[in-house]
N, C-alpha and C positions, 0 to 999 in steps of 0.2 A: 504494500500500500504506500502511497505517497502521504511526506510530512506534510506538505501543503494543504492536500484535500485527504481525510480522514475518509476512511472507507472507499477508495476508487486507487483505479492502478492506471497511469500512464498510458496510453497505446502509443506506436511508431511513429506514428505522425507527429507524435508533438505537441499535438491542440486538444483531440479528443482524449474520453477514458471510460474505462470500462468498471461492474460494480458485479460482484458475487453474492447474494441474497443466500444468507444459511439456511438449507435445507437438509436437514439432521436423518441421514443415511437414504437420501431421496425422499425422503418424502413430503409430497406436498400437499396442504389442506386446499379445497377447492376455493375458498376467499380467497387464499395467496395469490391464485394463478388468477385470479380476476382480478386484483390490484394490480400483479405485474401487467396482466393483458393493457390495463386502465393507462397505467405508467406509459407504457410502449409506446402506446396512441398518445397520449396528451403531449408528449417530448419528443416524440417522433424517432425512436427509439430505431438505430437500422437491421442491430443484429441481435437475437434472442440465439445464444449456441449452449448448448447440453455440453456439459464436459464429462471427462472420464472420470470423476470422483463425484457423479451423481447430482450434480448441479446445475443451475443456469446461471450463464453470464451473460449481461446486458452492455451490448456494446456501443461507444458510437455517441456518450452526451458530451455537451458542454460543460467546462469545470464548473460554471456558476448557476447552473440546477442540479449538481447532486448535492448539496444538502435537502431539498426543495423532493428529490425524489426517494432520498430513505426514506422523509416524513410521511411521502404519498405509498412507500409501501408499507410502512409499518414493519419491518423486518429486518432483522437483526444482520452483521458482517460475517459472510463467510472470509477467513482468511486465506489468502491467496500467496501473500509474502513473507508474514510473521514469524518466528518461529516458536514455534505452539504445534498441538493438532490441528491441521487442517479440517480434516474432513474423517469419519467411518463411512468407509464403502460396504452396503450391506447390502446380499442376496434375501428374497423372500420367506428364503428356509420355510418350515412348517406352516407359514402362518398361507400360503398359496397355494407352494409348488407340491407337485407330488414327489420329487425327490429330495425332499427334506426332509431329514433328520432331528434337527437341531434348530432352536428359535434363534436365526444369525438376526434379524430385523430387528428384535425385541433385545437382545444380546450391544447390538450394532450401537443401537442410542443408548442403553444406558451406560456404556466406554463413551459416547460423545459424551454424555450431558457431564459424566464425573469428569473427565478429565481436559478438558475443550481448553480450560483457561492456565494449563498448568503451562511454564514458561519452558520450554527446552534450546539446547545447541541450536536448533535446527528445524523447519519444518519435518513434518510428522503424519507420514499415512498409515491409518488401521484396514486392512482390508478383514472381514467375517462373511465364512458362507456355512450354510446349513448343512453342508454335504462336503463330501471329497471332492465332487466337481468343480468346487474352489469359483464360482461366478464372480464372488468378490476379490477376486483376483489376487489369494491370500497369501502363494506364495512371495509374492513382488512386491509386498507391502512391506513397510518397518515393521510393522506389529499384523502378522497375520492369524487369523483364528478360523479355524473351522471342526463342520461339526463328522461324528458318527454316532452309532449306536451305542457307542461304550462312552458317548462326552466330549469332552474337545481336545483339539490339537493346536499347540500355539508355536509361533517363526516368529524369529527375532531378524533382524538387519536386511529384509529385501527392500529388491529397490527395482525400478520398472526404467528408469531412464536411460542415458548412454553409456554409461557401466552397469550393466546388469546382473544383479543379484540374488540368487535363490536365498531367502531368509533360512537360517538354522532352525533346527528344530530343536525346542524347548522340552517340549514336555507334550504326554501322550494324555485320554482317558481322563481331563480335568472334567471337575462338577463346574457348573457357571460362575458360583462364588470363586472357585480357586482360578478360573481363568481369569476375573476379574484382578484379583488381587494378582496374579502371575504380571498383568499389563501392569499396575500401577508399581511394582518392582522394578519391572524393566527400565520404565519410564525414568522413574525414580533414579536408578543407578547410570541410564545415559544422561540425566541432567546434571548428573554430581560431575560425571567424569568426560562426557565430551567437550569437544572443542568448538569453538564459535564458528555456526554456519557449517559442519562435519554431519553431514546427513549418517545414521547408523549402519549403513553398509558399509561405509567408510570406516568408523567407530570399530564396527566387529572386523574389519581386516586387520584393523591396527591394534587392537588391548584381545582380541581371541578368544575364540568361545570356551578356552576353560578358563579365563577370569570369569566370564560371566558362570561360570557354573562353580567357581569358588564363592566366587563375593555376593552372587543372587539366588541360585538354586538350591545352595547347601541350607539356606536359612529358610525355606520353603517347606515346611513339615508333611506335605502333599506329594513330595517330590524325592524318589527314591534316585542316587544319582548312578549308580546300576544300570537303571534303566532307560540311560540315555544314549543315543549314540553319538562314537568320538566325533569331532569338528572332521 
C-alpha cells in the first residue's frame, strides 16, 4: 500500500490505483457485491479482476476518490503489501463439495480472523483444503493445511512465485484445535527469527527444518517427532 493514500496500491502508470476489499477466504455477502457493483458505476471503475488468493481488485480510480470509495463500500483492507497475513485461501471442503473431508472454509477464516493483524518479516499466504486435492493450493502456500479422514496435515515455507517451493511437512493426523495452535507457532517463531521482507521459503532454506523441529515441534505435546519425516 502506498504512505500517501492509505488503503490503495500505485498502478504503472503513475496516476491511477488500485484497492483490494477483504474478503475473508472468498467469501462474499450479497450487499458486498452490490456496493462494489454500486462503486464501479458511480467512479466509473474500469477493471473489477479476481485474483488468485480469492479476491477482487478494483482497478483504475483516481487518488482523490478512494477515500470517498472505502466509505461507499463499507469494507475493510485487504492487504496486498504489508507484511502480515495477507489472505486464507480456502476450498469449500465439506461445507459443498463432495470430496470433502474436512471443514477447510470454516477452518480457513477462523486462521484469518485470529491471526490477520499479527505483524511478521514478510507477507504471509495460508492456503487450507478439505481434501488431499489441495484446491487451496496448500502445498505452495507458507502455511499450508489440508484435510483427511484421520485430520489435518500442515506445510510450512511454500511458496508459489519465481523460486518455487514445496512447503515441508509439519505434522500429520492434527484435530483442528492442534492445527490451529500448530499455525500460531509457526507464525510465532518466523516473526521472532526472520529477516525483514525474507518471505518463509527463504526463512526454511536458511535456519532448516530441524530448527524448526527443535525450537517449535518439540514443544508441541500433539506432536511425536518420530513421526516426522527428515527435511
Amino acid at each position: 500500500m502506498t504512505e500517501d493514500v492509505p488503503g490503495a496500491i500505485l498502478q504503472r502508470d503513475g496516476t491511477s490505483y488500485a484497492i483490494v476489499p477483504r474478503t475473508p477466504s472468498g467469501v462474499v455477502k450479497p450487499e458486498e457485491l452490490e456496493r462494489i457493483a454500486h462503486v464501479a458505476r458511480k467512479y466509473r471503475i474500469p477493471v473489477i479482476k479476481m485474483t488468485s488468493g480469492q479476491r477482487m481488485v478494483l482497478v483504475g480510480m483516481k487518488r482523490e476518490e478512494i477515500p470517498a470509495i472505502w466509505k461507499d463500500l463499507g469494507m475493510t483492507v485487504g492487504q496486498a503489501t504489508a507484511p502480515c497475513v495477507h489472505y486464507v485461501q480456502a476450498c469449500p471442503g465439506t461445507e459443498t463439495c463432495k470430496y470433502g473431508v474436512q471443514d477447510s472454509l470454516g477452518l480457513g477464516l477462523e486462521i484469518e480472523r485470529m491471526y490477520l493483524e499479527l505483524d511478521l518479516p514478510a507477507k504471509v499466504k495460508i492456503g487450507v483444503s478439505g481434501c488431499p486435492r489441495c484446491c487451496g493450493e496448500s502445498y505452495v502456500r507458507d502455511i499450508g493445511i489440508f484435510g483427511s479422514r484421520k485430520g489435518w496435515t500442515l506445510l510450512f515455507g511454500g511458496n508459489s512465485a519465481g523460486r518455487p517451493r514445496i512447503g515441508n511437512l509439519v505434522a500429520r493426523d492434527l484435530s483442528r484445535e492442534d492445527a490451529i495452535d500448530l499455525t500460531r507457532r509457526l507464525l510465532e517463531y518466523y516473526r521472532d527469527h526472520g529477516k525483514p521482507r525474507e518471505r518463509t521459503a527463504r526463512f526454511m532454506e536458511r535456519v532448516g527444518f530441524e530448527a524448526i523441529k527443535s525450537d517449535v515441534l518439540r514443544y508441541a505435546p500433539y506432536i511425536r517427532l518420530d513421526d516426522i519425516p527428515p527435511e
